[in-house]
TIDREN-282509 format. One record per residue (C-alpha): x negated, y, z negated. Coordinates in steps of 0.02 Angstrom, whole numbers, padded with zeros to 5 digits, always signed. Each point is the difference from the previous one (the first is absolute). Example, Ala and Ser with C-alpha at 12.3 -4.5 7.8 and 13.67 -1.06 7.14 Angstrom:
2
-00615-00225-00390;-00069+00172+00033;
***
This chain:
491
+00000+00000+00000;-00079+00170+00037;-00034+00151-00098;+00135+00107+00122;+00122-00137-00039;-00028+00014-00201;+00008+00178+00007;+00149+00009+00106;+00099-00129-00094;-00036+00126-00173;+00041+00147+00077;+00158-00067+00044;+00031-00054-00150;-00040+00178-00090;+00090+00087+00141;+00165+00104-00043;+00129+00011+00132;+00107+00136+00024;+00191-00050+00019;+00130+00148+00031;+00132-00075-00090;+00195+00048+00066;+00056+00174-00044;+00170+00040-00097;+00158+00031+00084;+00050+00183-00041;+00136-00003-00137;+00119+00105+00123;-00014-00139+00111;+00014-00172-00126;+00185+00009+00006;+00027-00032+00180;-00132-00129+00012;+00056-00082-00175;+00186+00026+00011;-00024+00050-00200;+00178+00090-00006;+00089-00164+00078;-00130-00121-00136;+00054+00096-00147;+00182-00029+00058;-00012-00169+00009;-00094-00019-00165;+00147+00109-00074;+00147-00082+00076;-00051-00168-00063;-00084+00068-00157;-00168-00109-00024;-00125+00037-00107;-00156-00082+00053;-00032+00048+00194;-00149-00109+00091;-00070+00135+00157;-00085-00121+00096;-00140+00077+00150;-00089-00057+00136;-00201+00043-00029;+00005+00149+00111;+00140+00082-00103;-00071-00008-00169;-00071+00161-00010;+00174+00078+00005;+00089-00127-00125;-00055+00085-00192;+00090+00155+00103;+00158-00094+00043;+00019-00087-00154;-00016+00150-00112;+00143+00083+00106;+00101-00150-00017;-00010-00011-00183;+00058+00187-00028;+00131-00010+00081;+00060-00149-00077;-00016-00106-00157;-00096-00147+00089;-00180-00060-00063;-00069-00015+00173;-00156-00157+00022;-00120+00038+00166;-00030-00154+00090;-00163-00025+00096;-00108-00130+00072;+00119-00128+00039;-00037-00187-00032;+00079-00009+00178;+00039+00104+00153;+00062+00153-00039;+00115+00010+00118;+00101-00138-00107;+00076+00061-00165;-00104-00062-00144;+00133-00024-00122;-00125-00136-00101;-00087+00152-00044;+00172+00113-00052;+00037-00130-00110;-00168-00002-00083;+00085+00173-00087;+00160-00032-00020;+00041+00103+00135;+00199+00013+00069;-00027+00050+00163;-00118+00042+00146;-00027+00139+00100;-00129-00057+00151;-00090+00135+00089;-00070-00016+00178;+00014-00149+00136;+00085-00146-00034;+00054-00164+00078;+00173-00003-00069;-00007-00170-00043;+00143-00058-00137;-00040+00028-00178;+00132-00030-00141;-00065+00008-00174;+00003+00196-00034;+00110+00158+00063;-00102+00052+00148;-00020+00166+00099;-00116+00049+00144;-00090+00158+00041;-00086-00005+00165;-00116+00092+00061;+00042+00128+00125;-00127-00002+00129;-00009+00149+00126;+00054-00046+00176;+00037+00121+00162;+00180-00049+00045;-00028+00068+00171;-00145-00075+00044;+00078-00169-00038;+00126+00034+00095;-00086+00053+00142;-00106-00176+00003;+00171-00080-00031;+00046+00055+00171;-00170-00054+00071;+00005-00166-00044;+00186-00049+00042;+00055+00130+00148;+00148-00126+00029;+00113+00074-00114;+00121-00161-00008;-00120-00104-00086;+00041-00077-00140;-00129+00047-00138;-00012-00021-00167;-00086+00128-00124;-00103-00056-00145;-00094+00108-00088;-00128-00015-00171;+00092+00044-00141;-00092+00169-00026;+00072+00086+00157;+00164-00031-00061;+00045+00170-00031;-00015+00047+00185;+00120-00134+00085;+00140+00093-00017;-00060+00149+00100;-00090-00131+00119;+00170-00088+00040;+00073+00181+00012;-00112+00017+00150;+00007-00196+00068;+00179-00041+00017;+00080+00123+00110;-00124-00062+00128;-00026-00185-00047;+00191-00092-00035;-00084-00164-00040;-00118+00055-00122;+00026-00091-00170;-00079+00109-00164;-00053-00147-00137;+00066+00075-00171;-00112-00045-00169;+00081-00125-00107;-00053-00064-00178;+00053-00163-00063;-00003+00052-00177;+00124-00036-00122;-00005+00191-00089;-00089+00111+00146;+00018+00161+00022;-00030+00069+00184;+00032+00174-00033;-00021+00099+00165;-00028-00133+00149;+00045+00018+00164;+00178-00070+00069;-00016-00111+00159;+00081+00151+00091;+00015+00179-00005;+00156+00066-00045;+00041+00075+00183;-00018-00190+00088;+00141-00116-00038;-00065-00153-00083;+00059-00144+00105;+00129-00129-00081;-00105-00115-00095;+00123-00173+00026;-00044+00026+00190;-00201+00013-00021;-00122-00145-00089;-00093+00073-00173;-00180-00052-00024;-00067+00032-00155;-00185-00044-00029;-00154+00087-00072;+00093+00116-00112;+00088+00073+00168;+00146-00032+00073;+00107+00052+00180;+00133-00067+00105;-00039-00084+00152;+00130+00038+00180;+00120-00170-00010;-00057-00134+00118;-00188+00062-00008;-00141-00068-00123;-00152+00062-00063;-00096-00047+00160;+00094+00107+00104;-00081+00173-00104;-00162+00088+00019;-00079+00075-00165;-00049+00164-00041;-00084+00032-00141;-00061+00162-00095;-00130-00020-00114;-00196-00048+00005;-00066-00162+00048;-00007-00128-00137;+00084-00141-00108;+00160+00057+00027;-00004+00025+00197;-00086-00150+00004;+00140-00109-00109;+00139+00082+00119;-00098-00070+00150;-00040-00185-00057;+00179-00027-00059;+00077+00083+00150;-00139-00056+00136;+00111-00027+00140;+00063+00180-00003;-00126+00141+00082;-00070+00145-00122;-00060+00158+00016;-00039+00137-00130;-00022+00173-00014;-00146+00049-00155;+00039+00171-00094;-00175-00011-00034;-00064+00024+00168;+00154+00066+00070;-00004-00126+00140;+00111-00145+00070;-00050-00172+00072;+00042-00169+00052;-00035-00105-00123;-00144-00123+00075;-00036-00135-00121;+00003-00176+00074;+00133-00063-00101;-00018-00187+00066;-00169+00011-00042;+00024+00054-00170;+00118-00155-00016;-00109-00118+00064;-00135+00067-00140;+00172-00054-00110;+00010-00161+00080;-00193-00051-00029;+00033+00046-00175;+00134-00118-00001;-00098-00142+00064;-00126+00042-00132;+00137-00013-00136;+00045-00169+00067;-00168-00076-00003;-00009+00091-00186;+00015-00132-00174;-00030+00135-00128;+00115+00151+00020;-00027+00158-00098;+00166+00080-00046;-00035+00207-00019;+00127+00075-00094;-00030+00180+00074;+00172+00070-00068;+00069+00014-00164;+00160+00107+00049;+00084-00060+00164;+00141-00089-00045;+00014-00193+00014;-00195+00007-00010;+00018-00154-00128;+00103-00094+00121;-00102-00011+00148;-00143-00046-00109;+00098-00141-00086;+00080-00060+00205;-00214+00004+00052;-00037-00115-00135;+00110-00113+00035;-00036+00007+00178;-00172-00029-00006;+00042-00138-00126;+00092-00082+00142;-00122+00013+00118;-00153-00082-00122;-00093+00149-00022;-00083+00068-00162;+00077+00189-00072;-00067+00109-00113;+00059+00163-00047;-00092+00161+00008;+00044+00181-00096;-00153+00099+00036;+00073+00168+00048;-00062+00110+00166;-00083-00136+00124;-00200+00020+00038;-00111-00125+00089;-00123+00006-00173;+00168-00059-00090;+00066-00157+00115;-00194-00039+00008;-00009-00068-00176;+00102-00139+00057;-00090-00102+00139;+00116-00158-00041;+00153+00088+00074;+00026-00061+00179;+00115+00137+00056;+00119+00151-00119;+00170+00038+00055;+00055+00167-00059;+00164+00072-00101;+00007+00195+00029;+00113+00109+00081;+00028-00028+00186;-00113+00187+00028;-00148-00101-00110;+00009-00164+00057;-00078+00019+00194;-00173+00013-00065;-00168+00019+00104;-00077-00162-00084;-00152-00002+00130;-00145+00042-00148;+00100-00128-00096;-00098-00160-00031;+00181-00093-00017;+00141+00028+00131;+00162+00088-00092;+00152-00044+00074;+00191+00059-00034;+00146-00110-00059;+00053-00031+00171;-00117-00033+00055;-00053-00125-00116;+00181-00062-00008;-00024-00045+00202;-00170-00082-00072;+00114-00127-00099;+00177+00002+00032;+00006-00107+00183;+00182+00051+00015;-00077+00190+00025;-00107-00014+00160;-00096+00173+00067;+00118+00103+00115;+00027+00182+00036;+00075+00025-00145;-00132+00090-00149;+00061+00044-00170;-00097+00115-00123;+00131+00011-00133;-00016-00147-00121;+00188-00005-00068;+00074-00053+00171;-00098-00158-00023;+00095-00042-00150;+00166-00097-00016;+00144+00110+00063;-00137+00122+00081;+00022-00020+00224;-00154-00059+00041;+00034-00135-00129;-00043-00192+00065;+00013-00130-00119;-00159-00115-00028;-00023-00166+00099;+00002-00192-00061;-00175-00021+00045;-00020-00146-00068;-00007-00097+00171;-00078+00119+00123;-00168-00067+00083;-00157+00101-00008;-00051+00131+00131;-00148+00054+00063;-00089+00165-00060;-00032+00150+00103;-00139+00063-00096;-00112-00167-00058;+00080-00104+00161;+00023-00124-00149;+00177-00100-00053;+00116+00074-00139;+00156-00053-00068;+00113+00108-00111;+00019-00143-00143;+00137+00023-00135;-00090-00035-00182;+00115-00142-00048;-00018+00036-00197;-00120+00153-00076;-00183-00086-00036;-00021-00054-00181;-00109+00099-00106;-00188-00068-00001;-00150+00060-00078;-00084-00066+00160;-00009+00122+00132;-00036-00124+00143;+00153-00110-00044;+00127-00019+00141;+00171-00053+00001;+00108-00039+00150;+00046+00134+00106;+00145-00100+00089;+00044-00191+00088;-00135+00022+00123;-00116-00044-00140;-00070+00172+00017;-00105+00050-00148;-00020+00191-00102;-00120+00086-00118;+00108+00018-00147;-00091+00158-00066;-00062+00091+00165;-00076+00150-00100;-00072-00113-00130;-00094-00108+00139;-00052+00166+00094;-00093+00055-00151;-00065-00164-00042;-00106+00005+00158;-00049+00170-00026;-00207+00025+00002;+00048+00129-00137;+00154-00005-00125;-00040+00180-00118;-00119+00021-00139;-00028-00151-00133;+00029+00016-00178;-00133-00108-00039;+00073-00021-00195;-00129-00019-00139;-00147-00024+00151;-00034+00224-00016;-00099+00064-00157;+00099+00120-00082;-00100+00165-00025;+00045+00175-00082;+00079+00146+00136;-00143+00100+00061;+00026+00174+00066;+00045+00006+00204;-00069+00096+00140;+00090+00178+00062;+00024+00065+00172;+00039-00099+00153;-00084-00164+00075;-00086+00105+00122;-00094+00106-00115;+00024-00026-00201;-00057+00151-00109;-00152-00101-00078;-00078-00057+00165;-00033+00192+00047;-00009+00064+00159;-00057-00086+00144;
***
């Protein structure tokens, strides 16, 4: 190692880096993009007194501010919630009840996703965008003014749709304006947008189809489907854009980003983000230990699907364990090298993740359901949202008797598979190289997968060594950092 190195490696260590953290909002200007006034109300009307404010990193500077303004103006003790164990775009109402808190106020984007423990009200955050411009690129991108189109838009520009459909449907008859919708028991949605403005005449709603998915919902023309509508979407590019187009991937997108001002078509190769689906599938099926991240503690029926995975896996003789580690890094998932594949529970905004730097694939619970339910084969068909796998949900499909299918052949190792029912759960051994009989074939199983794994490991942790280590009175440490402890000096 060379001197340069050395002496880089300290100074960057000593080195102080300036960060310009995020200014303040001006006070004048907290009650349009907090909604304060309309907060208090709802505190009021309901009369709570212990208020969780829940924010989104890049709106904690403002939220001593807002809570201070809620509490005088009402008799609410009001809890700041940051750093959730989660996404926090999903309401962390683990963390509310940590304080005995009544209700939740949640500040900035959010996936909408049902929640139904606490009172719940949401404050988004209203994001500039030029209405004219948008419509302008509107125009651009669909100059046949009978299309039928369907607007989406991220949550945050939701205070502009009105004026934007103002604008749109004079000109464009078929265009359909997706309204926000929370699936919460006790949610207020103080001052979101109606699917119309009031000068257009809603159509009658027993003549037109109502799709309601990803916290949004519109009517669809009678006789046409989803298929038959194009997409446009205002917001920036990211998780939600990019859950719109994998559920939806037969229907064309385009966007227009407030950001840049500027409309496109949207170009992503949507079959060739499916087939990078597909291979994970294949992966999932060649899998015998399967990792089960719990990556939600507040989306309801979270403790269903978990429960329905077991069980599946169960059936089709592989090994689950179950995983609460909080926000998902590649250091975290690494600690577990006996894991043959994850399959995560989030949100449907959290659960497309870029798992290339991951050492383990991490797959969805469709797409490990299509791993081991053979009554669900791979079609067109993509869902993101884990509750319409349950019982009762529409993408539903009740498990196979797999007790008599043959073995096929897999894609990735070219070697033979079978998915094999466990006939009875293996009896507990202290052994971890016993086996027990998978099925009739006369198949055999580890009974402890994990246990084995570690059994062969080169290196299991640090030894105890009891009664082998002298025992000898604390001596005083060293100070400083590895690199260069105060006693060595200077080099």
């Amino acid at each position: 190692m060379s001197d340069a190195f050395s002496s880089s490696s300290e100074s960057v260590i000593q080195r102080v880096v300036d960060v310009t953290p995020k200014t303040n909002t001006p006070v004048d200007k907290l009650q349009e993009l907090y909604q304060i006034q309309e907060t208090c109300e709802f505190v009021n009307k309901r009369q709570f007194g212990k208020v969780a404010l829940q924010f989104p990193d890049e709106l904690l500077v403002d939220s001593v501010t807002v809570a201070q303004q809620i509490e005088e103006n009402t008799n609410a003790k009001t809890y700041i919630l940051g750093d959730t164990s989660y996404g926090s775009c999903c309401v962390d109402e683990v963390a509310a009840e940590h304080v005995g808190a009544e209700c939740i106020v949640h500040y900035g984007s959010a996936c909408l996703s049902p929640s139904k423990r606490l009172p719940l009200m949401y404050i988004f955050e209203r994001r500039p965008v030029d209405v004219e411009k948008c419509t302008s690129a509107f125009r651009e991108l669909y100059p046949d003014t009978q299309s039928h189109i369907v607007l989406l838009y991220h949550v945050n520009y939701v205070h502009a749709i009105n004026e934007l459909g103002t604008l749109l449907l004079p000109e464009y008859p078929n265009l359909v304006i997706s309204e926000l919708v929370a699936e919460a028991e006790q949610c207020c949605t103080h001052n979101w947008i109606k699917i119309h403005p009031e000068n257009i005449c809603l159509p009658e709603q027993d003549t037109n189809q109502l799709l309601c998915q990803f916290g949004r919902r519109f009517f669809l023309k009678n006789g046409l489907s989803i298929t038959d509508y194009s997409m446009f979407y205002v917001g920036e590019e990211g998780a939600t854009l990019r859950n719109f187009m994998m559920a939806w991937n037969h229907c064309s997108f385009t966007s227009f980003n407030p950001k840049t001002m500027k409309g496109r078509t949207e170009s992503v190769n949507i079959n060739r983000a499916l087939m990078k689906r597909y291979y994970a599938i294949e992966r999932a099926k060649d899998a015998r230990v399967v990792g089960i991240l719990v990556g939600t503690l507040g989306v309801a029926d979270y403790l269903s699907i978990i429960q329905q995975l077991k069980e599946t896996l169960r059936r089709a003789g592989k090994k689950s364990y179950m995983f609460a580690m909080g926000k998902l890094n590649v250091p975290k998932l690494a600690n577990f090298l006996e894991i043959d594949i994850y399959v995560l529970i989030a949100c449907p905004e959290n659960s497309l993740l870029d798992t290339s730097e991951f050492y383990k694939p991490v797959v969805t619970p469709f797409e490990m359901d299509v791993a081991c339910n053979k009554t669900r084969e791979w079609s067109e068909e993509y869902v993101t949202d884990f509750r319409h796998l349950l019982p009762g949900g529409q993408s539903y499909i009740p498990p196979a008797d797999q007790e008599d299918e043959e073995p096929d052949v897999s894609l990735i190792t070219g070697g033979m598979r079978s998915h094999d029912l466990l006939i009875r759960e293996p009896a507990q051994s202290t052994c971890g190289s016993s086996v027990v009989l998978r099925n009739q074939t006369m198949t055999v199983a580890n009974a402890n997968s994990a246990a084995l794994f570690l059994a062969e490991r080169s290196w299991r942790g640090l030894e105890q060594k009891l009664g082998e280590t002298p025992v000898v009175k604390a001596v005083r440490g060293r100070k400083g950092i590895a690199i260069a402890y105060e006693e060595e000096g200077t080099r």
